[in-house]
C-alpha positions as CSV (number, residue, x, y, z in Angstrom):
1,X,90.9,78.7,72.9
2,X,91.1,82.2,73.6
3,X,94.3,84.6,72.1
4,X,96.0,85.0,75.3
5,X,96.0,80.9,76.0
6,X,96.9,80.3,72.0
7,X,100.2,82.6,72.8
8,X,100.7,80.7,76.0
9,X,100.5,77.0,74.4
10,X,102.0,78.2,71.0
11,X,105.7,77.5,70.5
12,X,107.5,81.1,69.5
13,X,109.5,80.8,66.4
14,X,112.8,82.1,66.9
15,X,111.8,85.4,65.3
16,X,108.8,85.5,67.1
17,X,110.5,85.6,70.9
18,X,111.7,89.4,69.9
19,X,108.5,90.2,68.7
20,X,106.7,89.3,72.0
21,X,105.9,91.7,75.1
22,X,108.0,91.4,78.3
23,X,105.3,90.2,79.4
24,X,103.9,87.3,76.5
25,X,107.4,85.9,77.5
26,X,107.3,85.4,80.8
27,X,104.0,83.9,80.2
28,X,105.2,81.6,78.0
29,X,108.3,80.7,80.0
30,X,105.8,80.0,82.9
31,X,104.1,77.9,80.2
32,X,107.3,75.7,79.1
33,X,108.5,75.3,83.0
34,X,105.5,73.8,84.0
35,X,105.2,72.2,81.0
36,X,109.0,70.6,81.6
37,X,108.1,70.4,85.2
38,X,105.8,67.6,84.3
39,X,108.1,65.3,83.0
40,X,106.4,63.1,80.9
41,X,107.9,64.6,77.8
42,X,109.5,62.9,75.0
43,X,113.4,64.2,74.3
44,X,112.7,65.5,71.2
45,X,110.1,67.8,72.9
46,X,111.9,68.6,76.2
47,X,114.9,70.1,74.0
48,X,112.7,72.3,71.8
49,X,111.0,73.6,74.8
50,X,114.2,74.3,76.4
51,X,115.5,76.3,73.0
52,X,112.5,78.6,72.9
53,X,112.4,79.0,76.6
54,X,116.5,80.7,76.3
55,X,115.3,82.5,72.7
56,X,112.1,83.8,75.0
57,X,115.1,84.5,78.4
58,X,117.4,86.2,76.6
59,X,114.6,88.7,74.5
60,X,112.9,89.3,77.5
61,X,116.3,90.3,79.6
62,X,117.4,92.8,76.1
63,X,113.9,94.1,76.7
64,X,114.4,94.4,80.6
65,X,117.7,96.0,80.1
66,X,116.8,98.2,77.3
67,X,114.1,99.9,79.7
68,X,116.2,99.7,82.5
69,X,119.0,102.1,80.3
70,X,116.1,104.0,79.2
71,X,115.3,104.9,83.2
72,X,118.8,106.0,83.9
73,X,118.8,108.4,80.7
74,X,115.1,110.0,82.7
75,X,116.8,109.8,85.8
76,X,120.4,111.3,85.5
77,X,123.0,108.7,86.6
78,X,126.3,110.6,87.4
79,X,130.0,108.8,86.2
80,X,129.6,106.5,89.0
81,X,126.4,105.2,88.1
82,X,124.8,107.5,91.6
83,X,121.3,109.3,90.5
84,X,121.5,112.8,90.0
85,X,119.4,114.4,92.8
86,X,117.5,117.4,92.8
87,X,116.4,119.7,95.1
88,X,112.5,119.4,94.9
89,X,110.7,122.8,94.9
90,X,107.8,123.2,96.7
């Protein structure tokens, strides 16, 4: 089993969801929904792979929003949240 597919099947602890990329979660979300999708899971199962599918949702959206703030700050947003535009010189 390669890395990449042993982070896919691998359940993230609940310190571990921060401490994946954007993009090892939403790997690994795709992972649990299709493996909830199936439907042939026990409970007990279904409900942990819900928990660490909102654990892996909500640090992937703090990630997405912390880069999303970090775009405004290099783009200029003025008081009403408009970019600040500059002339381009030529």
């Amino acid at each position: 089993m390669s890395q990449e597919t042993a982070s896919i099947t691998k359940p993230a602890a609940p310190e571990q969801a921060s401490a994946l990329s954007f993009e090892e979660s939403t790997r690994r979300l795709s992972a649990i929904v299709e493996e909830l999708e199936g439907g042939e899971l026990p409970l007990e199962r279904s409900l942990a792979l819900f928990e660490e599918g909102v654990r892996l949702a909500r640090a992937a959206k703090d990630r997405l929003d912390r880069a999303e703030r970090r775009v405004e700050e290099l783009l200029g947003i003025d008081a009403q949240g408009k970019p600040i535009v500059r002339e381009f010189e030529s």
